[in-house]
C-alpha positions in Angstrom: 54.3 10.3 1.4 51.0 10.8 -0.9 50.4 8.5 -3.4 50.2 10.7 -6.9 48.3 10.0 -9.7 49.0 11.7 -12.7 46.7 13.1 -15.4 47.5 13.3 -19.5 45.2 13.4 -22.5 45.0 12.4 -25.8 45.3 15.9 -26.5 44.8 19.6 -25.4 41.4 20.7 -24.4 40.1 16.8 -24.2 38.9 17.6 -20.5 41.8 16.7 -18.1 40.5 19.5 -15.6 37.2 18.4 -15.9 38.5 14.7 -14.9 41.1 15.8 -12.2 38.4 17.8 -10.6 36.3 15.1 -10.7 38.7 12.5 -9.6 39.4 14.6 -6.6 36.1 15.0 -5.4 35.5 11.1 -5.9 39.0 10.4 -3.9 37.1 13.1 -1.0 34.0 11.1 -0.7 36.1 8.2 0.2 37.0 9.8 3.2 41.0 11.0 1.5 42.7 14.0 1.9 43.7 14.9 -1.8 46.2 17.5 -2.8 46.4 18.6 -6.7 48.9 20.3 -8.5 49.7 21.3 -12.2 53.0 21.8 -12.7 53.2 24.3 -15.2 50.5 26.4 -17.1 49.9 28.7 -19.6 47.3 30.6 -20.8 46.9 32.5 -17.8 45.9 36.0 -16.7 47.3 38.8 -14.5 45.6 39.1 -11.4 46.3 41.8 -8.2 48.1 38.2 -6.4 50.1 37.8 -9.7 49.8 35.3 -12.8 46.8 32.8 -12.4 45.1 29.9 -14.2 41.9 28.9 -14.0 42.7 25.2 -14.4 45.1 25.4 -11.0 42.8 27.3 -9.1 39.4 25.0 -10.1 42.2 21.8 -8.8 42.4 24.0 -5.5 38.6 24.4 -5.5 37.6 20.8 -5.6 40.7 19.7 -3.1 38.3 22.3 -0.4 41.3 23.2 1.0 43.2 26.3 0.8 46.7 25.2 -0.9 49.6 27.5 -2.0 48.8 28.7 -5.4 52.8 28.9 -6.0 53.1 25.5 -5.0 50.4 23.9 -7.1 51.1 25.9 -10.0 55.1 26.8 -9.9 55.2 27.7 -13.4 52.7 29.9 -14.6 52.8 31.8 -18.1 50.8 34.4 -19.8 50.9 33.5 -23.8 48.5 30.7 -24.4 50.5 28.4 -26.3 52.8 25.2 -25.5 54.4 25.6 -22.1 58.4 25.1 -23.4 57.3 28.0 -25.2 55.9 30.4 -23.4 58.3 29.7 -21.3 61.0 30.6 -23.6 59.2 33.6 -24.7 60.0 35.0 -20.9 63.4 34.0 -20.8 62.3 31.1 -18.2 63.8 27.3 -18.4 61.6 24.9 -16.3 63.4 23.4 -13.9 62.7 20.2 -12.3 63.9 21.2 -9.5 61.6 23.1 -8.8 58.4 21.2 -9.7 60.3 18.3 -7.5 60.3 20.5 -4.5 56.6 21.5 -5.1 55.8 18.3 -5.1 57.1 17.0 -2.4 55.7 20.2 -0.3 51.9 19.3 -1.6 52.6 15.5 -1.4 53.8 15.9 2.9 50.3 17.2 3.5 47.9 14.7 1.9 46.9 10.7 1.2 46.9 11.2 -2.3 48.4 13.8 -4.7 46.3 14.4 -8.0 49.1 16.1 -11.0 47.6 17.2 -14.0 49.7 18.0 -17.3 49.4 20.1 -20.0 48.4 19.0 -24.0 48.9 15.8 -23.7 51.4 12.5 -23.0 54.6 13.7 -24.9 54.3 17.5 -24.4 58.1 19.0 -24.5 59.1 21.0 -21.2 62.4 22.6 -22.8 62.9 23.5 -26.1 65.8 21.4 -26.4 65.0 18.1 -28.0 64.5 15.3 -25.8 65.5 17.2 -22.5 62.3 17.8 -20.5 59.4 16.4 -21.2 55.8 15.6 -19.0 56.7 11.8 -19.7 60.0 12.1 -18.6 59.6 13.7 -15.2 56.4 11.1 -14.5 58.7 8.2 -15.5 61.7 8.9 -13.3 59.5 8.8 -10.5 57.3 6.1 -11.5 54.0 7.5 -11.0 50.6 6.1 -12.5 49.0 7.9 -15.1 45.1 8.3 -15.9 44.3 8.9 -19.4 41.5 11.0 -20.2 39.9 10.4 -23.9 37.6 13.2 -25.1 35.0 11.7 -27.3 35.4 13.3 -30.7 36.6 12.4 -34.1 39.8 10.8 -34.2 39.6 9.7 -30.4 40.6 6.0 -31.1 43.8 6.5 -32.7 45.1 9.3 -30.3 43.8 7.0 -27.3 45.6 3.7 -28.4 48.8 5.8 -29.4 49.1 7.4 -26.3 48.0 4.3 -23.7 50.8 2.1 -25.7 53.5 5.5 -25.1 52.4 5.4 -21.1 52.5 2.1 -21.1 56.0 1.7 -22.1 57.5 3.8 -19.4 55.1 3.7 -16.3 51.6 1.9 -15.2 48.8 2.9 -16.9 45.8 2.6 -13.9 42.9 3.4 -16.1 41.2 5.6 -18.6 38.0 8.3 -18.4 35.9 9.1 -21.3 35.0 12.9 -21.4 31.5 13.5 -23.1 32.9 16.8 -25.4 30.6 19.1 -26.7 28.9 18.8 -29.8 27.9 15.5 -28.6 29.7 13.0 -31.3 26.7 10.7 -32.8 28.6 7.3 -31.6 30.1 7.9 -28.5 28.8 4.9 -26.9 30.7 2.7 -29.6 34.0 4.6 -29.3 33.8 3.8 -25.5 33.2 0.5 -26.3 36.0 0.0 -28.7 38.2 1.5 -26.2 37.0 -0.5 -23.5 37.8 -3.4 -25.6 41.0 -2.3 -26.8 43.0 -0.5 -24.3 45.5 -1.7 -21.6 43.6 -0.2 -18.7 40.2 0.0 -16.6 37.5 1.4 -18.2 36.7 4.1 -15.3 33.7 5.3 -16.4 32.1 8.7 -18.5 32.2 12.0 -17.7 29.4 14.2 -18.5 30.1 17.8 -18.8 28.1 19.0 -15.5 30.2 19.4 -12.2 28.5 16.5 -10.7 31.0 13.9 -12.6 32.5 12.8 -9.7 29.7 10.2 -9.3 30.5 9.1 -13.0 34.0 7.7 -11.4 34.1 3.9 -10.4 36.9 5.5 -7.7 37.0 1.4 -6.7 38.4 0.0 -9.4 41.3 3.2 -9.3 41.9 1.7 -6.0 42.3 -1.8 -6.7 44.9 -1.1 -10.1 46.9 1.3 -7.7 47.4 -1.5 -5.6 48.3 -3.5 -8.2 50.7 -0.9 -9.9 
């Protein structure tokens, strides 16, 4: 069975695609065979093959092989807003289930398994309160999260709230910086109040071109997934 690594922000549109991509391509040039998934999307557009997003298929792209889109993306939903509800807005309830058997699909047919979530840590899967939630599913099966940090105002208290959430349910194996557009003036010192501050590996800082996979110390991943 793979070894999964999942993917959560401090927040929606921080950069966790840009990571996840990044990390998969990193986890490639040490020789892996990396699988990636994202559970359940919205946002996404009607397409002659059916409902597609561009996150999922840019995961599929960087794994270079040619995955089931239905199993990488089970859930996929038109109306760009929070997954719980656009999926109520069709009538749909998210089933575990489902993303369980997924899973387990992808994870049969690689080394390591790469699951990026939606919004960020605490992001509500049913619209019932407390039911299904990202964190939930992750922590009852115990998989290690990345955090991804987008460098903009406001970045250190989102990124010590959520590292101390993870952290209280499942092993936090590091944190990645994303570089977000406009450039914020002292990025450097954020990073370095993070790196200071949180719980986890500083694994290095994304830049926005698609060459970020170099920007990954993928070795120190390695050594706190051991450890996890």
């Amino acid at each position: 069975m793979a070894q999964t690594i999942f993917v959560t922000g401090t927040d929606t549109g921080v950069g966790k695609t840009h990571a996840a991509c990044a990390l998969i391509r990193a986890l490639r040039a040490q020789g892996l065979k990396v699988g990636a998934m994202k559970p359940v999307a919205s946002g996404c557009e009607r397409t002659a093959d059916g409902l597609r997003n561009d996150d999922a298929l840019a995961l599929i792209e960087a794994t270079g092989r040619p995955l089931a889109y239905a199993d990488v993306n089970p859930y996929a939903f038109e109306p760009p807003i929070a997954p719980h509800l656009a999926a109520a807005a069709v009538n749909v309830d998210i089933d575990l289930a489902v993303l369980d058997a997924a899973h387990a699909r992808l994870a049969a047919d690689c080394e390591v398994l790469v699951v990026e979530g939606a919004g960020g840590w605490r992001v509500p899967l049913s619209a019932e309160a407390g039911r299904h939630t990202y964190a939930g599913w992750v922590a009852s099966h115990d998989w290690p999260v990345l955090l991804v940090v987008g460098l903009r105002l406001g970045c250190l208290n989102h990124a010590l709230l959520t590292a101390e959430s993870i952290a209280r349910r499942v092993p936090l194996v590091g944190w990645i910086a994303n570089r977000l557009p406009p450039e914020q003036p002292a990025w450097r010192d954020n990073v370095a109040t993070l790196t200071q501050q949180l719980p986890a590996p500083f694994l290095g800082c994304l830049p926005p071109a698609d060459d970020a996979a170099a920007a990954i110390d993928i070795g120190a991943l390695l050594k706190a997934l051991r450890g996890s």
